[in-house]
C-alpha beads as a LAMMPS data file, in Angstrom:
LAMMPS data file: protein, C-alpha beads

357 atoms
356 bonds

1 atom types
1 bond types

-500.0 500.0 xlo xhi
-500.0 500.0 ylo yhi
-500.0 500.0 zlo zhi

Masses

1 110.0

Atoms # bond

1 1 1 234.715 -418.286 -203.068
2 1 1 231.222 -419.299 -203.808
3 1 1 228.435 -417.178 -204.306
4 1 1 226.172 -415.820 -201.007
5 1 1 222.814 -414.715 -201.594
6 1 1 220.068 -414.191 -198.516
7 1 1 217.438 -416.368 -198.209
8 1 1 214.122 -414.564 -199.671
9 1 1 211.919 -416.005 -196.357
10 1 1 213.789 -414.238 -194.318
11 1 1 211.454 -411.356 -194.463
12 1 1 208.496 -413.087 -193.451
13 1 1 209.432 -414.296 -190.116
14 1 1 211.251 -412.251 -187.448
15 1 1 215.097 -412.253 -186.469
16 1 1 214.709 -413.634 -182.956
17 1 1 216.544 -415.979 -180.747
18 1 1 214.903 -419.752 -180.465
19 1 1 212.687 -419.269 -176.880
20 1 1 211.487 -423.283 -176.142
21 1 1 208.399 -422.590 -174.091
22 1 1 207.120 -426.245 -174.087
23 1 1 206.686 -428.081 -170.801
24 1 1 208.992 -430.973 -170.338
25 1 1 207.616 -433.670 -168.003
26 1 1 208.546 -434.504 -164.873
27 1 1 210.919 -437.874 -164.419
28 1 1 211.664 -438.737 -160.714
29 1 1 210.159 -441.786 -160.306
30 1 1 211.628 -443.391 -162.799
31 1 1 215.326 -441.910 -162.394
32 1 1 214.657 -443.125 -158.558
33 1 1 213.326 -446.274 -158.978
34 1 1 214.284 -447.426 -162.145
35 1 1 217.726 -446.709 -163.872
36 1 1 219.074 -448.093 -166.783
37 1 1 220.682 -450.893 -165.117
38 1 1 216.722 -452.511 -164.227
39 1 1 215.410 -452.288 -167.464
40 1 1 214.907 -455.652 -168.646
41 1 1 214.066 -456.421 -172.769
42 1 1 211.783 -459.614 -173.223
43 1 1 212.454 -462.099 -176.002
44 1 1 208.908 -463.671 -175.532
45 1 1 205.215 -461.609 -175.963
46 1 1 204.234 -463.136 -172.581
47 1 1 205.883 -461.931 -169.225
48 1 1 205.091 -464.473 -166.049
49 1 1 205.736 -463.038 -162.969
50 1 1 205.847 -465.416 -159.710
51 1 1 205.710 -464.762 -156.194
52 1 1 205.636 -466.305 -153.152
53 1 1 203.359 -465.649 -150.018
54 1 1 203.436 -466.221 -146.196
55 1 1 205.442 -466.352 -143.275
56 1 1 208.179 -468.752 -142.224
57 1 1 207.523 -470.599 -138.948
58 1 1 209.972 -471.826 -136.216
59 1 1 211.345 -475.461 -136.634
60 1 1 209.845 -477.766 -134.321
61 1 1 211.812 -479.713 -131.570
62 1 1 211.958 -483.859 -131.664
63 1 1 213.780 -486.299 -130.067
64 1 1 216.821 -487.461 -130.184
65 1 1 217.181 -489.735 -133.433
66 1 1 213.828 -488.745 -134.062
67 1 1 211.882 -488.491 -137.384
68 1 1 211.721 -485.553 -139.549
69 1 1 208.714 -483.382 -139.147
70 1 1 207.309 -482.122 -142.305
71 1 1 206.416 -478.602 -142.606
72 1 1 204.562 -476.540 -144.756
73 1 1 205.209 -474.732 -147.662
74 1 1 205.157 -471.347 -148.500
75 1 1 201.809 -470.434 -150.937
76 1 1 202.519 -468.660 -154.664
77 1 1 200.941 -467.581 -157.610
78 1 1 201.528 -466.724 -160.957
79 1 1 200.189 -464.037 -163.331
80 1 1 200.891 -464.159 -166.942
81 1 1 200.916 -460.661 -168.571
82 1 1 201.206 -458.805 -171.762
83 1 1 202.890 -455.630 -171.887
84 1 1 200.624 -452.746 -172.865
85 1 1 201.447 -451.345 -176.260
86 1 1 202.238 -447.918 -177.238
87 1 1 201.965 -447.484 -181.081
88 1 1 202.299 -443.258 -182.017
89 1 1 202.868 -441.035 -185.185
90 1 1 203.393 -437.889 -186.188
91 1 1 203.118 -436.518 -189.727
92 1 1 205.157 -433.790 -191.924
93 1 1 203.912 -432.345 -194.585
94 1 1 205.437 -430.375 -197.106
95 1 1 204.518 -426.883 -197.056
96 1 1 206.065 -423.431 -197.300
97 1 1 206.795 -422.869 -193.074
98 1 1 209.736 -425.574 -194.255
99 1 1 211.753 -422.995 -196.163
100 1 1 210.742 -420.067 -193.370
101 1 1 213.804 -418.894 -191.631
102 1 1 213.193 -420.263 -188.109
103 1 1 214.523 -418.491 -185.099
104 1 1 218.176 -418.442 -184.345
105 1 1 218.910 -419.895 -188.225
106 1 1 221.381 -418.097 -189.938
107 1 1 220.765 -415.011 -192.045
108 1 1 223.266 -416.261 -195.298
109 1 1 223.038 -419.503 -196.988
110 1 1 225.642 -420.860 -199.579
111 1 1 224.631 -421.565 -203.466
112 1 1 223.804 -425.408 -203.407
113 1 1 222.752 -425.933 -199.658
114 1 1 219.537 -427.336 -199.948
115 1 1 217.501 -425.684 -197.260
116 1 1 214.006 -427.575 -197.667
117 1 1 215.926 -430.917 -197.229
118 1 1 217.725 -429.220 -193.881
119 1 1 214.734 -428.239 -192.360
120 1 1 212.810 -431.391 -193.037
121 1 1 215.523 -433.364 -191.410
122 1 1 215.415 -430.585 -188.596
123 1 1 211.818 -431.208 -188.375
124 1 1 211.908 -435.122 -188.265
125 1 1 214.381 -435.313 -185.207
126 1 1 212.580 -432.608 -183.419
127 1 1 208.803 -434.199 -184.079
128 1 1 210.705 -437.531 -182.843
129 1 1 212.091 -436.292 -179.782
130 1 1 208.801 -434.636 -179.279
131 1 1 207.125 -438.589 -179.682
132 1 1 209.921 -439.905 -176.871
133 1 1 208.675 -437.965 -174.165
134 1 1 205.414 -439.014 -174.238
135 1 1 206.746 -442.592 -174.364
136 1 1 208.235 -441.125 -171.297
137 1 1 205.513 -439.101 -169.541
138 1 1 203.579 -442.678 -169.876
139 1 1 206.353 -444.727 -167.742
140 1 1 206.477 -442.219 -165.078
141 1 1 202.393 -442.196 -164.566
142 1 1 202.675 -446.226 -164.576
143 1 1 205.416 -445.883 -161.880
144 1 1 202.884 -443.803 -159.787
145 1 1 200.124 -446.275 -160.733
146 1 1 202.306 -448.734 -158.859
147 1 1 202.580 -447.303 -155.840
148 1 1 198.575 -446.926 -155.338
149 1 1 198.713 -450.562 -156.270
150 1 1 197.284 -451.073 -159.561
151 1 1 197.967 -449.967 -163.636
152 1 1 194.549 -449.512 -164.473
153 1 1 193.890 -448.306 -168.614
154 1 1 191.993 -448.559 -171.575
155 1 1 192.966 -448.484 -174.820
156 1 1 190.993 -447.245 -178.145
157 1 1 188.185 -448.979 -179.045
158 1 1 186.825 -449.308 -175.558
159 1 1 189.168 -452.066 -173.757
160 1 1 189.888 -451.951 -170.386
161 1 1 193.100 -453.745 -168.990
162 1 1 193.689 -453.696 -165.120
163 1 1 196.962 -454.943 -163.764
164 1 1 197.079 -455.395 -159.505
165 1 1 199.901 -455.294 -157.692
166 1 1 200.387 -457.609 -154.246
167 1 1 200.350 -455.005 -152.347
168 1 1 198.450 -455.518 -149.132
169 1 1 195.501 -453.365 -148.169
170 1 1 197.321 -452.609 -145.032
171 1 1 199.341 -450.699 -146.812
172 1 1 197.533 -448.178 -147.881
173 1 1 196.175 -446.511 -144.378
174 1 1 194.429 -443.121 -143.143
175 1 1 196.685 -441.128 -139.802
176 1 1 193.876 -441.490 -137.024
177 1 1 194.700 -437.261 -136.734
178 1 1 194.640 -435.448 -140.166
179 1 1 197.892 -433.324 -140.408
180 1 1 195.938 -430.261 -140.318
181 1 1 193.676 -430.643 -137.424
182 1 1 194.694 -429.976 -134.053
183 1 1 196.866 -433.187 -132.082
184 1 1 198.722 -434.235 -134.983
185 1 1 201.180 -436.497 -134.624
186 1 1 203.247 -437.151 -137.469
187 1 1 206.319 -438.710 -135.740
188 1 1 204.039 -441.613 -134.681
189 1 1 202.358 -442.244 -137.680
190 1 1 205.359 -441.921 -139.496
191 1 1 206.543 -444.925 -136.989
192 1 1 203.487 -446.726 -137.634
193 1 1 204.345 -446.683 -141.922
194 1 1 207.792 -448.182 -140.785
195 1 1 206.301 -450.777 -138.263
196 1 1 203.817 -452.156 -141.145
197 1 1 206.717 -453.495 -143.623
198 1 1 208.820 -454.953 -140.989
199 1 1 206.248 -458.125 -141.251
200 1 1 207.758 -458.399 -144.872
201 1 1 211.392 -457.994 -143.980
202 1 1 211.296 -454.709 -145.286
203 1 1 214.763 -452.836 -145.283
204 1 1 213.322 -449.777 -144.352
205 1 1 212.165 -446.494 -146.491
206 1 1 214.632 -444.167 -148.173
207 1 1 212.359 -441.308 -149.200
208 1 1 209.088 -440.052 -148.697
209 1 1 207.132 -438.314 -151.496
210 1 1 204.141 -436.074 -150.686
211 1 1 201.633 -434.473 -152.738
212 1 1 200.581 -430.636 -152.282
213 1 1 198.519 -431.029 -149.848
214 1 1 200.859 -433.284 -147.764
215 1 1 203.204 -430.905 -148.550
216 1 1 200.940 -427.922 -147.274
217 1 1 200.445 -429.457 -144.165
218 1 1 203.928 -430.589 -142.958
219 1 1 205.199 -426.885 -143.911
220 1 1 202.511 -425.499 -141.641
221 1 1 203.688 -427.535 -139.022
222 1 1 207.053 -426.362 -138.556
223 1 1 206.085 -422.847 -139.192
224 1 1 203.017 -422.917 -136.735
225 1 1 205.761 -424.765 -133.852
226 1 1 203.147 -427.442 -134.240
227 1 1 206.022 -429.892 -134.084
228 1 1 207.404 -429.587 -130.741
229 1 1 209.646 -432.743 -130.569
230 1 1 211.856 -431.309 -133.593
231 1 1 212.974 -428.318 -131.506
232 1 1 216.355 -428.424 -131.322
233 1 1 216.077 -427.480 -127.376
234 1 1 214.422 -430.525 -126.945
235 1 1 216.671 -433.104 -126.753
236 1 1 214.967 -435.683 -128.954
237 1 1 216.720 -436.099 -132.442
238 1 1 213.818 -436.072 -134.737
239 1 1 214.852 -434.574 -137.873
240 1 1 214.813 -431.184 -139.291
241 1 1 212.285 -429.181 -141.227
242 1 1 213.417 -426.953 -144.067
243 1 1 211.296 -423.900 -145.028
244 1 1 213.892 -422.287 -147.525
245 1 1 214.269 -425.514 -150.122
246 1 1 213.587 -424.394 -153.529
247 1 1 211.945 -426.849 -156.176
248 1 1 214.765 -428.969 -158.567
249 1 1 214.570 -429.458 -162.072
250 1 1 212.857 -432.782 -161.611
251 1 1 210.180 -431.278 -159.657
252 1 1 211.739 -432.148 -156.283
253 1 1 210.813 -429.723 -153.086
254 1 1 213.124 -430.667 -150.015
255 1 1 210.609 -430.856 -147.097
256 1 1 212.713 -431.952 -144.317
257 1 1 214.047 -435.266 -142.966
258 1 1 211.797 -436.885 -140.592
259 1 1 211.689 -440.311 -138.645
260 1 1 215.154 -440.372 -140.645
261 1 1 213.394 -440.228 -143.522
262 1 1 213.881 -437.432 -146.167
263 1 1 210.805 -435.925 -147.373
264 1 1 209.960 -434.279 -150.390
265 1 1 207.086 -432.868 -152.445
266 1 1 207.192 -433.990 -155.697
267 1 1 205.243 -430.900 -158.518
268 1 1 205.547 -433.779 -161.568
269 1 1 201.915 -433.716 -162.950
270 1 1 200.199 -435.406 -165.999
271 1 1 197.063 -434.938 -168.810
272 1 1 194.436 -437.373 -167.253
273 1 1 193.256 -439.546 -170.135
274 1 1 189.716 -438.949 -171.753
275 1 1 189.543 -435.438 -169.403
276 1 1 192.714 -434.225 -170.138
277 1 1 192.894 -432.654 -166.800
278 1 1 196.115 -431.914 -165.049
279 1 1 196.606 -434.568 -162.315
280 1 1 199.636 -434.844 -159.631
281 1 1 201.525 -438.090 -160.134
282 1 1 201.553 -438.264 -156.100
283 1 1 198.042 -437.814 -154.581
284 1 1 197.895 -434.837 -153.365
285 1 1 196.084 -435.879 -149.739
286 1 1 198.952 -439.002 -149.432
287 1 1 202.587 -439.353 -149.116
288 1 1 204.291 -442.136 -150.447
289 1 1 207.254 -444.108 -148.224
290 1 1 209.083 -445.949 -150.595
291 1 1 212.103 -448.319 -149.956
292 1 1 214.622 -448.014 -153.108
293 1 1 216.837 -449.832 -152.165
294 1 1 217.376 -453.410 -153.765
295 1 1 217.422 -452.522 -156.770
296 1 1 216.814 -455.944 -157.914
297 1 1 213.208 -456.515 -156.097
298 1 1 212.523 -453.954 -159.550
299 1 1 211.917 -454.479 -162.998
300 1 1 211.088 -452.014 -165.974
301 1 1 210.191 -454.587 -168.287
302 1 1 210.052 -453.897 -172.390
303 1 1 208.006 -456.531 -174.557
304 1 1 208.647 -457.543 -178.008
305 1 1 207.404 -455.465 -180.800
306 1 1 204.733 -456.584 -182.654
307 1 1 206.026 -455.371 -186.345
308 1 1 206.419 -457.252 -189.340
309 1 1 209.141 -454.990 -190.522
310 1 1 211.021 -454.401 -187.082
311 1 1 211.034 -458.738 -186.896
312 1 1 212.490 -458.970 -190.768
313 1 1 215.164 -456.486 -189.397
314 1 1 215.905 -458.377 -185.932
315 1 1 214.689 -455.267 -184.188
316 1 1 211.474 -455.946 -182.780
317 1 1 213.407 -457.073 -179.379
318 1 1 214.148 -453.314 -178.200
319 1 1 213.288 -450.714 -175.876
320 1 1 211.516 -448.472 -178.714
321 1 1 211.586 -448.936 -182.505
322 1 1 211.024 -446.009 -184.529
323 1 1 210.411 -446.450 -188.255
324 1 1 209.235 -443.775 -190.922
325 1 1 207.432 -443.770 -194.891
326 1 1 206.611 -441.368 -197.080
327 1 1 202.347 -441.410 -197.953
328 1 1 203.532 -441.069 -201.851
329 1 1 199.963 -439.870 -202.062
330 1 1 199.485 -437.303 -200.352
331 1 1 203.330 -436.422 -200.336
332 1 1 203.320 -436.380 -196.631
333 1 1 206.398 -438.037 -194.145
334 1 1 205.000 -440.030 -191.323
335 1 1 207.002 -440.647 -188.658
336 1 1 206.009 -444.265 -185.976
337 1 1 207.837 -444.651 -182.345
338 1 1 206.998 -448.172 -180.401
339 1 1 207.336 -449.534 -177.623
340 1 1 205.810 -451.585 -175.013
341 1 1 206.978 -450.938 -171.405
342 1 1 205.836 -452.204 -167.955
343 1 1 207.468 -451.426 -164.802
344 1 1 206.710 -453.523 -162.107
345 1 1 207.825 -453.545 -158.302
346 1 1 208.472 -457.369 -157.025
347 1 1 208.020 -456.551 -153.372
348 1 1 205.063 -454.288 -153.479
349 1 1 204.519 -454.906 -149.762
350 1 1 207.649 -452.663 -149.122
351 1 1 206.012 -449.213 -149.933
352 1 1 203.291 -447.464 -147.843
353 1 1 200.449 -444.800 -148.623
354 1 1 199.476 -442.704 -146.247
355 1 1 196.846 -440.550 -145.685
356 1 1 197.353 -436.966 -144.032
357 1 1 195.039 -434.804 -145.249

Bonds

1 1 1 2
2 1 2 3
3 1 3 4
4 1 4 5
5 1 5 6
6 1 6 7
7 1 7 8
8 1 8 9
9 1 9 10
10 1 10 11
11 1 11 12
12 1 12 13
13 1 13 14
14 1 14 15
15 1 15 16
16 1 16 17
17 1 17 18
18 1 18 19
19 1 19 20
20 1 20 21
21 1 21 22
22 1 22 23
23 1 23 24
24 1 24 25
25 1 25 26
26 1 26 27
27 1 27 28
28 1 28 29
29 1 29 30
30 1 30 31
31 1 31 32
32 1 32 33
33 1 33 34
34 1 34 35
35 1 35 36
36 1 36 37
37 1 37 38
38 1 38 39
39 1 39 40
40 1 40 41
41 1 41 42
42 1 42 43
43 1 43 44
44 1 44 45
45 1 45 46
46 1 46 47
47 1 47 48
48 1 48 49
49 1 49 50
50 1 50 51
51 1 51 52
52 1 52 53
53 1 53 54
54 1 54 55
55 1 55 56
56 1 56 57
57 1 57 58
58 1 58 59
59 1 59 60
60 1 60 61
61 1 61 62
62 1 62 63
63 1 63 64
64 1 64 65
65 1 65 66
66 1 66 67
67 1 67 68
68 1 68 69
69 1 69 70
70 1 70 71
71 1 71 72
72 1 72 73
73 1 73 74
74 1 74 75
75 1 75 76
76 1 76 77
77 1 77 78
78 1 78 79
79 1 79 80
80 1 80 81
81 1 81 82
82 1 82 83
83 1 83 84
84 1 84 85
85 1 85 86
86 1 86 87
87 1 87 88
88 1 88 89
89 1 89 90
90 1 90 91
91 1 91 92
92 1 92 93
93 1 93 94
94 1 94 95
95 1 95 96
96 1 96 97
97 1 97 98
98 1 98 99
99 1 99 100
100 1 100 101
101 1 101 102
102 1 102 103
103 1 103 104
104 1 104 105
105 1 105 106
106 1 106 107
107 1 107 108
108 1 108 109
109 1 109 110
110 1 110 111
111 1 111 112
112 1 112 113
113 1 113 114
114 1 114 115
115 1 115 116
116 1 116 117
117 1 117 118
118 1 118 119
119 1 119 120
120 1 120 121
121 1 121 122
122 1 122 123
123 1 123 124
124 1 124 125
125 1 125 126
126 1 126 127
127 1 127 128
128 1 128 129
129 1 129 130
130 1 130 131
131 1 131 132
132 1 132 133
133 1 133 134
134 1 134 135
135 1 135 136
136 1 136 137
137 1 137 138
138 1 138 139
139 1 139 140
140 1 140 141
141 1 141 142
142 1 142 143
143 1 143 144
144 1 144 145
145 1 145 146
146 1 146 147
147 1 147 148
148 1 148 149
149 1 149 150
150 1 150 151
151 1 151 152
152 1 152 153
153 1 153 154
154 1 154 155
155 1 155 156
156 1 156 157
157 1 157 158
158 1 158 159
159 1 159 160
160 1 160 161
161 1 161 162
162 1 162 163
163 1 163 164
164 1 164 165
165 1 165 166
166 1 166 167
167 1 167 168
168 1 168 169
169 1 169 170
170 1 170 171
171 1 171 172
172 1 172 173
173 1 173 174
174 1 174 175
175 1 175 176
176 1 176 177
177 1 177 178
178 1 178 179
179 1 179 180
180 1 180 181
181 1 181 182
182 1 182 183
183 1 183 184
184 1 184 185
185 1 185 186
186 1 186 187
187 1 187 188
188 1 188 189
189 1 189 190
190 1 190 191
191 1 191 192
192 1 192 193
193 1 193 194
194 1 194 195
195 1 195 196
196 1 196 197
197 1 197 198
198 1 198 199
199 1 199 200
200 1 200 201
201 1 201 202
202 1 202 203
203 1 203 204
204 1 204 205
205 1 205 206
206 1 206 207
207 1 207 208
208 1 208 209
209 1 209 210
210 1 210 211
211 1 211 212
212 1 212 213
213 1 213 214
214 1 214 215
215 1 215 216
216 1 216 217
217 1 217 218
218 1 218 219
219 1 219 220
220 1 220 221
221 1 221 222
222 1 222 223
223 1 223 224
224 1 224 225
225 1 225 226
226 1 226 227
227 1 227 228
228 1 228 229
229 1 229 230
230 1 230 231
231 1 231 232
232 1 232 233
233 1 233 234
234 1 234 235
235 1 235 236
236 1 236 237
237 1 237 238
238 1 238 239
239 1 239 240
240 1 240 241
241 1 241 242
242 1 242 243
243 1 243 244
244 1 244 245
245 1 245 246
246 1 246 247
247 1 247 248
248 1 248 249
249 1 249 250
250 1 250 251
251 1 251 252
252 1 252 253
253 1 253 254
254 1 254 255
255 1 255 256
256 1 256 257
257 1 257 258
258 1 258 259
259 1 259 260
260 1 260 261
261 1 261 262
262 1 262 263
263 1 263 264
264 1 264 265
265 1 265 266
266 1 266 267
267 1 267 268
268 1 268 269
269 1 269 270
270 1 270 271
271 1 271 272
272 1 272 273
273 1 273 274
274 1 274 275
275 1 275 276
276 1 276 277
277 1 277 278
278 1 278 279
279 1 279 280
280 1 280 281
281 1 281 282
282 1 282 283
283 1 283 284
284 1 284 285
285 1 285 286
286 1 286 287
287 1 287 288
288 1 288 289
289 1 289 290
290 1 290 291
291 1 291 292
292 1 292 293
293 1 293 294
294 1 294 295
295 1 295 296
296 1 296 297
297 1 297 298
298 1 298 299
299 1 299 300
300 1 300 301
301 1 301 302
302 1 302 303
303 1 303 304
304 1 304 305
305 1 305 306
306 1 306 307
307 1 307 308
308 1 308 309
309 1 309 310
310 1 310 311
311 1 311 312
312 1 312 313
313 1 313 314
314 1 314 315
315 1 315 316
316 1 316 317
317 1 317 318
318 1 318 319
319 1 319 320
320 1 320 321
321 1 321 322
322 1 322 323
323 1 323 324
324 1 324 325
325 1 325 326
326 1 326 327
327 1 327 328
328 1 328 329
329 1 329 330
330 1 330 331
331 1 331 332
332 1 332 333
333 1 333 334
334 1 334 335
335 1 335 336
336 1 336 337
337 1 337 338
338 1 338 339
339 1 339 340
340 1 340 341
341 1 341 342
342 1 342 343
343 1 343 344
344 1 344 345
345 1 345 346
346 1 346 347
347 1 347 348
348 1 348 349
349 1 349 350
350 1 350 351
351 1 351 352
352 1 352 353
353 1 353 354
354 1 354 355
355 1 355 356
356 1 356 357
C-alpha cells in the first residue's frame, strides 16, 4: 500500500465546502430564438445578406387571347458584412495559491500525485469556462440589440461599427395611454402590435417580453382590477393574469397570457460597455412581441477565424477556437478563446416594440 502523507497547505486555507457565488448570465434569448439547429459556420470572411422589399399586387385582367401585361418587380438590397471579432485571454501564473488546498479538495494525497500539475489543469478549464460565458453574455446582448433594430459597437482603438436591421420604424411605437396612467388599454394596443405585422405576412407573436417597468405596470393592473375585460364574470376570453409566478433559472417571470399572447418579464441584465453599468437586456419602459416561429427566417451566423495557427490546423472554420502558450519568459500560461458570432433575424419586420411606460 503506498505511502499517505497530508498535504502541508492544508493549514493555511480552511476546510470548507466549494460555495460558487459568481453570477451566471442570463440566456433566454438565445435558447428562444436561436438553438443549435440555426447556427450557421461561414467558410468565407464576408457574409452577404439579401432581401427583398414591397408588396405584391393583384394580376390585371385582359382580353381574351390578349397580350401579357408586364408587372413590376419586387425592390432588394444587399449588405455585405463582416462578423465582429471577439479575441480574449486569460493568464496563469505560477504561484504558491496553486498548491493551496482549495475548498472541497481532499485532505490525503498519495506519494507521486503531482498536485501543482492537478491544480493547474483545474485552473485552465475553470479560467476557460470562465472565458465562454462572456463569449456568451455577448450573443445574448446582440440578440437584444436586434430587436431595437440595430448592433451598434466599438471596438479598441476607437472604431465604431453599426449594423441596421430592416426593421420598419413602424415598428417600434409609443401606446397613446401609458400603462400606468388612468384609461389604459392594453388589450387594444396589444391588438394594434398584432395588426402592424400582418402587412408583412407575419404569423403572429408567440411571446411577449417586458422589462421592469412593463412588468410593474401590467402587475398593477390586475391587482388594482384595472383590467376589467379579464374578469372571469365577464364573458370576454381575454387571458389570465398571474400574480403568484416565481422567476426561472433563465430569468423568466410568468406575467400572464394576454391577447393570446404569453407574457413574461425577462431579469437577464448586462455590464454596459465603457460605464460598466448594469443594463436590462429588455428596456425596461418596452415590451418586446416577438414571433419565433420559423425558425428558418433566423440565423446565428459564426465567421472564419482569422488565425494563422487555427488555418494550418483546418480549424479556423468553427464556432470558437481556443488555443494556449506558455510566455517561457515570464513562466506564465496564457490561455486565447475566439470567435466571431452574428445573429441576425431575416424578417425583422415580424417583431414589435412597444412602449408602455
Amino acid at each position: 500500500m503506498p505511502e499517505v502523507t497530508i498535504i502541508e497547505a492544508t493549514t493555511k486555507r480552511a476546510m470548507t465546502e466549494v460555495v460558487n457565488l459568481r453570477t451566471e448570465g442570463k440566456k433566454a434569448l438565445t435558447e428562444m430564438l436561436f438553438p443549435s439547429a440555426q447556427e450557421s459556420v461561414q467558410t468565407s470572411e464576408y457574409l452577404q445578406l439579401d432581401q427583398l422589399t414591397g408588396e405584391h399586387g393583384m394580376a390585371p385582367f385582359v382580353e381574351k387571347n390578349g397580350k401579357a401585361i408586364a408587372i413590376g418587380e419586387l425592390n432588394g438590397d444587399s449588405m455585405i458584412i463582416s462578423c465582429p471579432t471577439i479575441n480574449i485571454k486569460r493568464t496563469l501564473t505560477c504561484s504558491d495559491e496553486l498548491l493551496l488546498r482549495a475548498a472541497g479538495q481532499p485532505v490525503f494525497v498519495v506519494n507521486g500525485v503531482d498536485v501543482y500539475k492537478e491544480a493547474a489543469e483545474a485552473k485552465i478549464v475553470e479560467d476557460l469556462a470562465a472565458l465562454d460565458e462572456t463569449i456568451n453574455n455577448r450573443v445574448e446582448w446582440m440578440i437584444s440589440q436586434l430587436l431595437v433594430g440595430e448592433i451598434s459597437y466599438s471596438v479598441e482603438g476607437g472604431a465604431s461599427f453599426k449594423v441596421t436591421t430592416a426593421k420598419p420604424a413602424g415598428n417600434t411605437f409609443t401606446v397613446s395611454t401609458l400603462w400606468d396612467a388612468a384609461g389604459a388599454t392594453p388589450l387594444l394596443d396589444i391588438k394594434k402590435a398584432k395588426r402592424l405585422v400582418q402587412p408583412y405576412s407575419g404569423p403572429g407573436f408567440q411571446v411577449a417580453l417586458c422589462g421592469q417597468n412593463a412588468s410593474d405596470a401590467i402587475s398593477l393592473l390586475l391587482e388594482q382590477d384595472k383590467v376589467t375585460a379579464i374578469k372571469t364574470e365577464s364573458g370576454i376570453a381575454a387571458g389570465l393574469g398571474a400574480l403568484i409566478a416565481d422567476y426561472q433559472a433563465n430569468g423568466m417571470l410568468y406575467l400572464g397570457t394576454f391577447g393570446g399572447i404569453p407574457h413574461f418579464e425577462y431579469a437577464g441584465m448586462y455590464k454596459a460597455d465603457g460605464t460598466g453599468t448594469a443594463t436590462s437586456f429588455i428596456r425596461a419602459d418596452y415590451i418586446e412581441y416577438i414571433c419565433t416561429a420559423r425558425s428558418d427566417m433566423r440565423s446565428l451566423y459564426y465567421g472564419p477565424i482569422r488565425d494563422m495557427e487555427a488555418i494550418k490546423d483546418g480549424m479556423h472554420i468553427t464556432r470558437r477556437f481556443a488555443n494556449s502558450d506558455v510566455d517561457k519568459d515570464c513562466g506564465t500560461y496564457i490561455a486565447w478563446l475566439k470567435s466571431r458570432p452574428l445573429p441576425w433575424f431575416k424578417r425583422p419586420d415580424w417583431n414589435v416594440s412597444m412602449k408602455v411606460v
